[in-house]
C-alpha positions as CSV (number, residue, x, y, z in Angstrom):
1,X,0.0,0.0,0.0
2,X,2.5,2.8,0.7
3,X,4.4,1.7,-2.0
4,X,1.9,2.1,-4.2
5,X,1.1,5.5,-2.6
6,X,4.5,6.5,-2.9
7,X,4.9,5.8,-6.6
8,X,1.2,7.5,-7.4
9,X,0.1,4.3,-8.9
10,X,-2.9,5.2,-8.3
11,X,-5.1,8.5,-8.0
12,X,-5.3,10.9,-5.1
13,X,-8.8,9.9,-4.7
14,X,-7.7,6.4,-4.0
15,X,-5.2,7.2,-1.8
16,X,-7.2,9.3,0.3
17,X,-9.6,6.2,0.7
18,X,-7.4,3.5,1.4
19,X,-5.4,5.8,4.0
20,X,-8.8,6.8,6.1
21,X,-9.2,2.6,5.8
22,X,-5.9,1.9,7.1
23,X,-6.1,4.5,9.9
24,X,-9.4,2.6,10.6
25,X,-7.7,-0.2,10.7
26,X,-5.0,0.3,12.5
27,X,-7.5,1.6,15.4
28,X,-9.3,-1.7,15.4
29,X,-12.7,0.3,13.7
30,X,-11.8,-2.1,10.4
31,X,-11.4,-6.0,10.4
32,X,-8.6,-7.7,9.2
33,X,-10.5,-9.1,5.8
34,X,-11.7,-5.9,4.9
35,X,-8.6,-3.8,4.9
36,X,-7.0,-7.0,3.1
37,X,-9.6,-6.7,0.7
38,X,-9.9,-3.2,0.3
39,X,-6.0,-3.3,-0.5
40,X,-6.6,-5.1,-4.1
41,X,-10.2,-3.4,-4.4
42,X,-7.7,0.1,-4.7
43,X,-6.4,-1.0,-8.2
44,X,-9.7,-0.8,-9.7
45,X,-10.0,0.5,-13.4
46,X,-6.4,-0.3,-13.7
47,X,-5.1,-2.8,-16.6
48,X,-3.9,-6.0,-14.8
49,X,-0.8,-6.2,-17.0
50,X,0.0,-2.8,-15.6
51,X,-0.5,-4.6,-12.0
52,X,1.8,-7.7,-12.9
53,X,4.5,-4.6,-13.9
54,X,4.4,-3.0,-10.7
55,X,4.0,-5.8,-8.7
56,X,7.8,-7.1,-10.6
57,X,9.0,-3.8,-9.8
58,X,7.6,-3.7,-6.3
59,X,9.1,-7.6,-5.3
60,X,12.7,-6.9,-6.8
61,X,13.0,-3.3,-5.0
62,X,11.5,-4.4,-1.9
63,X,11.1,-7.7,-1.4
64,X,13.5,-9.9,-3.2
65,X,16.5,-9.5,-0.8
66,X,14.3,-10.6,2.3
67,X,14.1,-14.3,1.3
68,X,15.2,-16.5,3.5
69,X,18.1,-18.6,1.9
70,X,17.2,-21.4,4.3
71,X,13.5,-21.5,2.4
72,X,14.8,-20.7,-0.7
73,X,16.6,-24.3,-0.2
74,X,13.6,-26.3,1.4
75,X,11.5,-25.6,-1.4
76,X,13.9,-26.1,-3.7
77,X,14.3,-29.9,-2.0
78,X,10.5,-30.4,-1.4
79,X,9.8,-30.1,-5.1
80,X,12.6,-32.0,-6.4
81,X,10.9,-34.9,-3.6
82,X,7.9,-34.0,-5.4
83,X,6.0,-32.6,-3.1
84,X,3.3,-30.2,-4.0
85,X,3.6,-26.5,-2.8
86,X,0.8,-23.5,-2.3
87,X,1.0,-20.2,-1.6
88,X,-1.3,-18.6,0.6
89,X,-2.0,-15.0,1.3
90,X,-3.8,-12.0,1.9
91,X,-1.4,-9.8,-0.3
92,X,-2.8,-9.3,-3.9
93,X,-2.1,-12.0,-6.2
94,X,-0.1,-10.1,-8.4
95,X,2.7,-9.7,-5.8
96,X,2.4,-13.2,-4.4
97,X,2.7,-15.1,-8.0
98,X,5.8,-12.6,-8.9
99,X,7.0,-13.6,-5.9
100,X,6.8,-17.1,-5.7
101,X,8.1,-17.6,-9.3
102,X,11.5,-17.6,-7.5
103,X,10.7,-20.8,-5.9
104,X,9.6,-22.5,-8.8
105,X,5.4,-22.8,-7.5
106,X,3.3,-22.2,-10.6
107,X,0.5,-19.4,-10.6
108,X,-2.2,-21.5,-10.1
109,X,-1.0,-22.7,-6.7
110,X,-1.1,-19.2,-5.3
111,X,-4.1,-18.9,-3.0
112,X,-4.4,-14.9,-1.9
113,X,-6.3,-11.5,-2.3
114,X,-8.0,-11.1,-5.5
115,X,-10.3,-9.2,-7.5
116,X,-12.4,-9.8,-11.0
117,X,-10.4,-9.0,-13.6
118,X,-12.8,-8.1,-17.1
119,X,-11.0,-7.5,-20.3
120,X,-7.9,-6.8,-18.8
121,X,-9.2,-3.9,-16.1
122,X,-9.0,-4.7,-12.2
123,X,-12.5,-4.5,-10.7
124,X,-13.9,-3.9,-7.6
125,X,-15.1,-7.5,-7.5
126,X,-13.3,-9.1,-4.5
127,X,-13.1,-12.9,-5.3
128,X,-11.3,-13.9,-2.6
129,X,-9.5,-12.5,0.6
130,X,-7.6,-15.7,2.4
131,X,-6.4,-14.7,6.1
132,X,-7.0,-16.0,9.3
133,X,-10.0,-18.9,8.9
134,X,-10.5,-17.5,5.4
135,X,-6.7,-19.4,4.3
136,X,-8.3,-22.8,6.1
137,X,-10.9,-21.9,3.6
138,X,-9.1,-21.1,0.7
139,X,-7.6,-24.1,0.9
140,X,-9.9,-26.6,1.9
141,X,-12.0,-25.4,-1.9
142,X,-8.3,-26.9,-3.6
143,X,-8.9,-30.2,-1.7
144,X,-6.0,-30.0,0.9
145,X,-7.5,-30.1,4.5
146,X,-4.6,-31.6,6.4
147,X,-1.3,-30.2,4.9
148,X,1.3,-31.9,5.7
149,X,3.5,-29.0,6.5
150,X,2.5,-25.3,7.0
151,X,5.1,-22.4,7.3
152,X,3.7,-19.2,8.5
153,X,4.7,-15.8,10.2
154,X,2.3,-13.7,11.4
155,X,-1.0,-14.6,13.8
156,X,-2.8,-14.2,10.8
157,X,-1.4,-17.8,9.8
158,X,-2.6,-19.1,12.8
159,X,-5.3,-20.8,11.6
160,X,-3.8,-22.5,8.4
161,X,-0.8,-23.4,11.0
162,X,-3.5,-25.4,13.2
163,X,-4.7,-27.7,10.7
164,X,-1.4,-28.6,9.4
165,X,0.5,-32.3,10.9
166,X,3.6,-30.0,11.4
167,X,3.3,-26.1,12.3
168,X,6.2,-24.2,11.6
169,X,6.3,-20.6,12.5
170,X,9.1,-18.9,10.5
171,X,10.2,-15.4,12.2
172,X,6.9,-14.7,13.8
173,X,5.2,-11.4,14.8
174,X,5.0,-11.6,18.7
175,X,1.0,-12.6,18.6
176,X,2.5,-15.5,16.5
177,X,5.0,-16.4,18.6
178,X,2.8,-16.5,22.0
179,X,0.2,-18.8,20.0
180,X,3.0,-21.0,19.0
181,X,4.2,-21.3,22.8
182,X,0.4,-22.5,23.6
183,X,0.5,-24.7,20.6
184,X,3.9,-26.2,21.3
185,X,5.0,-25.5,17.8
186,X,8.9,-25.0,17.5
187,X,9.6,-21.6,16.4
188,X,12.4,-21.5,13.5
189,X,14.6,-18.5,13.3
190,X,16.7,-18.1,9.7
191,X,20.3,-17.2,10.1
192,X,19.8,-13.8,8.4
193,X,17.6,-13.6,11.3
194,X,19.4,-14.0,14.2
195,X,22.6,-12.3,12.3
196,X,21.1,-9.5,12.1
């Protein structure tokens, strides 16, 4: 979102909007899923491939240099066992599917914020928003109920974490990290991490 702002992707009028919504937010007046969904429903009347640009620009510039080497690898070995890897987010789908190209996981096994797109132009039309329950959700409508393996960091992965056979919390927010001492999930901590 500020990114966006920042680079006047989109008009004042929209910024205006989803500021007052994140202010809400941020003083608990607007829910998680809403603000979630409200942050793809911003791009309206834009062209998706326009979207898919920015969202490239957006995950090399700010993104890319976050990943953690030590997942980088563990995907990289979990598909070469053949094991099938999702996605699943409440960021936009453009930024999710640029970013998991890195690790090899095809478009169509990204599970996160959407919207309708018609003849090319981003709509208001939210089709799905997967956090909290809503990723439990999300995936259960692809079939998998009990992953085998869930990596999450924040509280809002709490959820999908709980239905997995192993839970791994991967540098968790605090909320995350005080669930995952009541769940008795180990808590992993990347090198970059603790370097750092």
């Amino acid at each position: 979102m500020k990114w966006t702002i920042e680079t006047g992707l989109v008009s004042r009028e929209m910024t205006d909007w989803i500021d007052a919504r994140y202010r809400g937010y941020l003083r608990g007046e607007v829910s998680e899923v809403a603000i979630c969904g409200e942050m793809v429903q911003m791009y309206q009347r834009l062209r998706e491939d326009e979207m898919r640009r920015a969202a490239k620009v957006f995950f090399e510039s700010r993104i890319e240099r976050n990943i953690f080497p030590e997942m980088r690898a563990l995907v990289d070995e979990l598909r070469g066992m053949g094991a099938e890897i999702w996605a699943v987010s409440s960021t936009n789908n453009w930024v999710i599917e640029e970013g998991v190209r890195r690790f090899g996981i095809p478009a169509e096994r990204v599970l996160a914020a959407r919207v309708e797109v018609r003849d090319g132009v981003v709509t208001d039309v939210i089709r799905d928003v997967p956090t909290d329950e809503g990723k439990v959700a999300a995936l259960a409508r692809v079939g998998i109920t009990a992953p085998d393996a869930v990596f999450g960091n924040s509280v809002h992965d709490g959820a999908m974490l709980a239905i997995a056979r192993r839970a791994f919390p991967v540098n968790p927010t605090l909320a995350l990290v005080e669930r995952s001492i009541r769940e008795g999930w180990p808590i992993y901590t990347p090198a970059s991490v603790t370097a750092a």
